[in-house]
N, C-alpha and C positions, 0 to 999 in steps of 0.2 A: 436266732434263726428259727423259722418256723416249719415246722413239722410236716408237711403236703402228705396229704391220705393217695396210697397207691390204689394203683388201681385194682379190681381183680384179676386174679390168675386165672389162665384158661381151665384150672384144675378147678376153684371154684364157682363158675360160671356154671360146668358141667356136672357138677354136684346142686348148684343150684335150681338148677330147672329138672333134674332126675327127682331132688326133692318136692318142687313145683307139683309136678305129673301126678306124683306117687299121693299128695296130698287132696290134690283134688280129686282123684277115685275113691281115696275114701271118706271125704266131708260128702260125695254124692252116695254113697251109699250108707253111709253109718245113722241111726238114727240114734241123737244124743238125747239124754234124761235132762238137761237143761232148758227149763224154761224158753231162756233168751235166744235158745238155735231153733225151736221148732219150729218148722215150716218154713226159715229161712233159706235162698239161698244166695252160698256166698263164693264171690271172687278171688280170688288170689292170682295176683297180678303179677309179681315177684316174689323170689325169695334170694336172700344176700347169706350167702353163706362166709363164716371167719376163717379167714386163713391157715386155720389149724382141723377146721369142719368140725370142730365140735360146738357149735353154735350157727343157728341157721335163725336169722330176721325175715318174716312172712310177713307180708304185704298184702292183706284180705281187707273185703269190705263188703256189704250184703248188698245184691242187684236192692237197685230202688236209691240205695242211699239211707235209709231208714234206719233208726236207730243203731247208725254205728258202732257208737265207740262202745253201747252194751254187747253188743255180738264181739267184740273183738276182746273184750272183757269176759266171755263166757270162752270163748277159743285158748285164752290162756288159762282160764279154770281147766277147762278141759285136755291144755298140752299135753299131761302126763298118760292120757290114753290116746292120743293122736300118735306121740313119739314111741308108744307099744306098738300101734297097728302098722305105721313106719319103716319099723325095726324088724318088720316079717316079714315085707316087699319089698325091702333094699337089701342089697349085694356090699353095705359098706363096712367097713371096720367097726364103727362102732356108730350109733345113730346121736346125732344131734339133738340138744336142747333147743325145741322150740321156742321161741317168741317172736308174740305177734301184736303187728301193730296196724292203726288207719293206713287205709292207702288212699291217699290224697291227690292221686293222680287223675282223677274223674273229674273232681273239683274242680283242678287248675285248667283243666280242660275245657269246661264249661264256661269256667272264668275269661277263658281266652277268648270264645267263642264270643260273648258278651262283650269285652272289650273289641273285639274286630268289627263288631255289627255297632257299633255306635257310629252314629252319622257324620262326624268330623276324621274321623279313623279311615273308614269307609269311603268319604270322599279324597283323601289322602293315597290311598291303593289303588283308587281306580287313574289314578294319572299317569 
C-alpha cells in the first residue's frame, strides 16, 4: 500500500502564512552581512509548515530570478538569525526551524506561458 501525503491542516496553513507575513517584514528590513543578500530583493511565495510546527519549508526567490539558488543558499546561512528575529514577532510556542528552498513557481509559469503562445497550441484554443 502506498502511503498518500495529507493534506494540510487548517492549523498549519494558518501558521503558515502568520510565518509568511512575519518573514517578509523582516527580510525588508534587516540589512544582512552576507554578500549574496545585498541589495537583493526577495519573494517568499509560501511557507509549508510540518505538522508538529516545528519545521517551516520557505519558498523564496529574488525578484529578477537572478542568481537564485546563491541567495537561497545565503538565506539558510542566515536561518539561525532570521528564526531569532521570528521568535520576537510571533505569539507561537515555540518558533520553527527554518528552511529554504527555490521557488519554482515563476518558472513554470513562464514556462506555461511559452508553451500556450506557441502557434500550434494557440491555434488549437482559438477553436
Amino acid at each position: 500500500m502506498s502511503k498518500q501525503a495529507k493534506p494540510p491542516s487548517q492549523r498549519q496553513l494558518q501558521a503558515g502564512e502568520l510565518i509568511r507575513r512575519a518573514l517578509v517584514d523582516i527580510i525588508a528590513r534587516e540589512d544582512f552581512r552576507d554578500p549574496d543578500l545585498l541589495g537583493v530583493s526577495i519573494t517568499v511565495s509560501e511557507v509549508r509548515a510540518s505538522p508538529d510546527l516545528r519545521t517551516a519549508r520557505i519558498y523564496a526567490a529574488p525578484l529578477g530570478g537572478i542568481k537564485t539558488a546563491e541567495v537561497v543558499a545565503a538565506l539558510n546561512r542566515c536561518s539561525k538569525f532570521l528564526r531569532g528575529k521570528l521568535g520576537r514577532e510571533l505569539k507561537m510556542r515555540s518558533t520553527p526551524t527554518l528552511r529554504f528552498e527555490v521557488d519554482t513557481t515563476f518558472d513554470t509559469a513562464s514556462e506555461m506561458n511559452e508553451l500556450l503562445a506557441r502557434p500550434e497550441i494557440a491555434r488549437d484554443l482559438n477553436k
